[in-house]
N, C-alpha and C positions, 0 to 999 in steps of 0.2 A: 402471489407475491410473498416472497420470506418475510416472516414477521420477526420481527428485532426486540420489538417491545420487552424489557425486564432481559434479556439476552446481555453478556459481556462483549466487550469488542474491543482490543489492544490497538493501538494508532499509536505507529513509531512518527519519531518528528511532529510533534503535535502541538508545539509550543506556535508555531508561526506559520505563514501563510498557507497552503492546500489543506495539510496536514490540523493544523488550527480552524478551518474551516468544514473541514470534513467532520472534526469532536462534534462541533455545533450543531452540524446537522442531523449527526446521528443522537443527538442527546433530546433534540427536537422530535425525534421518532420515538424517543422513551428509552435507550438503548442504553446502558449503562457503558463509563470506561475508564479504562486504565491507558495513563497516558505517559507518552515516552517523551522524554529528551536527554538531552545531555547532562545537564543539571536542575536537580528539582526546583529550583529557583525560577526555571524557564515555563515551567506549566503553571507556576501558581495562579497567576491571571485565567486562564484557561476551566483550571479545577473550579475555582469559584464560580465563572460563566454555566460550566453545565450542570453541575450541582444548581443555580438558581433555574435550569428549567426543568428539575425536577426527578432528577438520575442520581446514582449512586458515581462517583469516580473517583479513583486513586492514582498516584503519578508514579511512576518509575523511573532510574535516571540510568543510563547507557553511555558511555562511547562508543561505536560503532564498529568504530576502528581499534577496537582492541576490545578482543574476542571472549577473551579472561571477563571483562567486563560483562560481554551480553549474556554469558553462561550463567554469571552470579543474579542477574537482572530475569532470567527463566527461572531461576531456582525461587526467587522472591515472588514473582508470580505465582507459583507452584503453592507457595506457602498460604496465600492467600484466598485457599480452597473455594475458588470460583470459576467455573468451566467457563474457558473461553470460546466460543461460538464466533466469534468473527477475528480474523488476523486483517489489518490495513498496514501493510510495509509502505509504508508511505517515505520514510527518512530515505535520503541520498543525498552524493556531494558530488559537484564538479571540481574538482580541485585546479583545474587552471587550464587557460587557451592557449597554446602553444603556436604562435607564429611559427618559430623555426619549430615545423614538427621536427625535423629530422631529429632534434638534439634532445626531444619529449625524454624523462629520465622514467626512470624504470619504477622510482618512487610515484609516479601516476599511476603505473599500473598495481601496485602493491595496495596502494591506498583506498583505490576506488575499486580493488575487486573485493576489497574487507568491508567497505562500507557497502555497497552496490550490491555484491553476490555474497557473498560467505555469510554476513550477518543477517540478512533477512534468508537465505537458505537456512540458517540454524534455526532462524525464529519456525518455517514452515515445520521442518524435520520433529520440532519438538510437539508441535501443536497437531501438526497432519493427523498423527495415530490416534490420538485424544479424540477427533473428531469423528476417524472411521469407526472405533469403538465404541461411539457416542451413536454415531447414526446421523449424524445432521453437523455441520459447518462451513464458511464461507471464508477463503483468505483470496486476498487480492494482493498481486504484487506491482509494484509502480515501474515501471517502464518510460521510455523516452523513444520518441520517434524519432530522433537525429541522424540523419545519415550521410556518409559520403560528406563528413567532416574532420579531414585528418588533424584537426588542430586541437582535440580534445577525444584521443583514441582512445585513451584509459577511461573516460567515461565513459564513451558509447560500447568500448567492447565489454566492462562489466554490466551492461545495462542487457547485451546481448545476449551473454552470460546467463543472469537471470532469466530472460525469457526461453531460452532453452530447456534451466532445470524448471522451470514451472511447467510449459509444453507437456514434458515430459512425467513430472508427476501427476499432471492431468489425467494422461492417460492410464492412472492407475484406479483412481476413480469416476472414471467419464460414466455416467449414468444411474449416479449415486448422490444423493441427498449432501454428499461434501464434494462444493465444488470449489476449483482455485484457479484464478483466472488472473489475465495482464491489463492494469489501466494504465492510462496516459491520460495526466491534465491537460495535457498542449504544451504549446510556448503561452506562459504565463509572465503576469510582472510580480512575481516573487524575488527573494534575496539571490536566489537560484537563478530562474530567469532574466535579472534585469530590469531594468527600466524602458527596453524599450520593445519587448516583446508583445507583441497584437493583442493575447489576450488580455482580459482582468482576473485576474483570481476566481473570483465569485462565476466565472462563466465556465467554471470545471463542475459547480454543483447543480446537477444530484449526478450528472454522469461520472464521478470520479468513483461515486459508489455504487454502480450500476449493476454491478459481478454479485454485489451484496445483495442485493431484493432480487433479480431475478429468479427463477425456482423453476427451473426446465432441465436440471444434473446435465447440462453443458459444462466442458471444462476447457483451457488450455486456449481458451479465445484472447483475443486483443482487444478493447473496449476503449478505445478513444473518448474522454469526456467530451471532446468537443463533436464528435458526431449526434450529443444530447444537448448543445446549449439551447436555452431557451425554452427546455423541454419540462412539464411536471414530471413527479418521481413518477407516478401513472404512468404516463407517457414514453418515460425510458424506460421504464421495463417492456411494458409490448414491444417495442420496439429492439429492443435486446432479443427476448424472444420470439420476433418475427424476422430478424433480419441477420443475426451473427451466429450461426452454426460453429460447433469444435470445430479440427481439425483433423481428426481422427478416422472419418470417411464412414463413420456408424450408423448416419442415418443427416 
């Protein structure tokens, strides 16, 4: 199992639900982090939580949706001479349900391909090389199973999006100590999901970080948290690496 302990780990959307839950657990693992949101204001509660169990962490503040933004938010990282070993792109947005899809505007899709793909592709882009150079790291990109929902196209297709570029820069490390893989919380009741979505939040953990501890340089996999509810970390990872091969057809 990848060991995290004393390791950094970036967690975009960190202030609130998956993303807020996911800091916690990885700081309960010993992992240090640097935590994203929109405004620093929104991590403060957060930083102080994992800081009292016993990690080092620093906040970051982003829009997502403006790009100028994430560039300056890499550069601050940068500065902070601390190898980051684990990416969690966890932040996204739905920006709206579209009854009348027909009239869906074009600003959905503008929005949600900035937040959804462009901005966490920059975050990989920058971190990937760091990591092949390094010999060892773990990014996970947050994915949605929604399908055959035209009522929110701009979501799903940048959500799409994203799992394409990941797929595919998997296979540039498939069998190497960096691996970067697709999670999916579920339908959760986050601010995101709703109120009346099946799951609870807490039923994405430990499978939301599951691409994180497993250690078998698998890449470009899909990893459903909810295929781990109920599961210990132990337990998700065997399970990971007994049951979900790349895609890549290598072995």
């Amino acid at each position: 199992m990848y060991q995290v302990k004393g390791r950094w780990a970036l967690i975009t959307g960190a202030a609130r639900g998956i993303g807020y839950l996911t800091a916690l657990f990885m700081a309960k693992q010993g992992c240090n982090l640097i935590l994203h949101s929109r405004d620093l204001s929104h991590t403060e509660k957060a930083v102080i939580e994992v800081k009292a169990l016993g990690v080092e962490a620093r906040a970051v503040a982003a829009d997502l949706n403006d790009l100028a933004q994430v560039e300056r938010m890499l550069a601050e990282i940068d500065r902070m001479n601390v190898d980051v070993d684990i990416v969690l792109n966890n932040a996204g947005l739905q920006i709206a349900y579209r009854t009348d899809y027909f009239e869906t505007p074009v600003s959905d899709y503008e929005i949600s391909f900035r937040v959804n793909t462009i901005a966490p592709a920059m975050i990989c882009y920058h971190f990937l090389p760091k990591m092949i150079k390094k010999g060892t790291g773990r990014i996970l990109n947050t994915t949605s199973g929604i399908a055959l929902d035209v009522c929110q196209a701009g979501y799903s297709a940048s959500k799409a999006a994203l799992d394409k570029i990941t797929i595919d820069l998997g296979s540039k490390v498939e069998g190497t100590d960096v691996m970067i893989n697709l999670t999916d919380p579920g339908w959760c009741r986050t601010d995101l999901g709703g109120p009346h979505a099946p799951n609870a939040p807490e039923s994405a953990i430990p499978g939301i970080v599951a691409g994180v501890f497993a250690d078998d340089k698998k890449s470009g996999r899909y990893l459903g948290a909810q295929h781990f509810a109920g599961l210990s970390l132990e337990e998700t990872v065997r399970k990971v690496e007994r049951e979900f091969n790349s895609p890549y057809g290598r072995g």
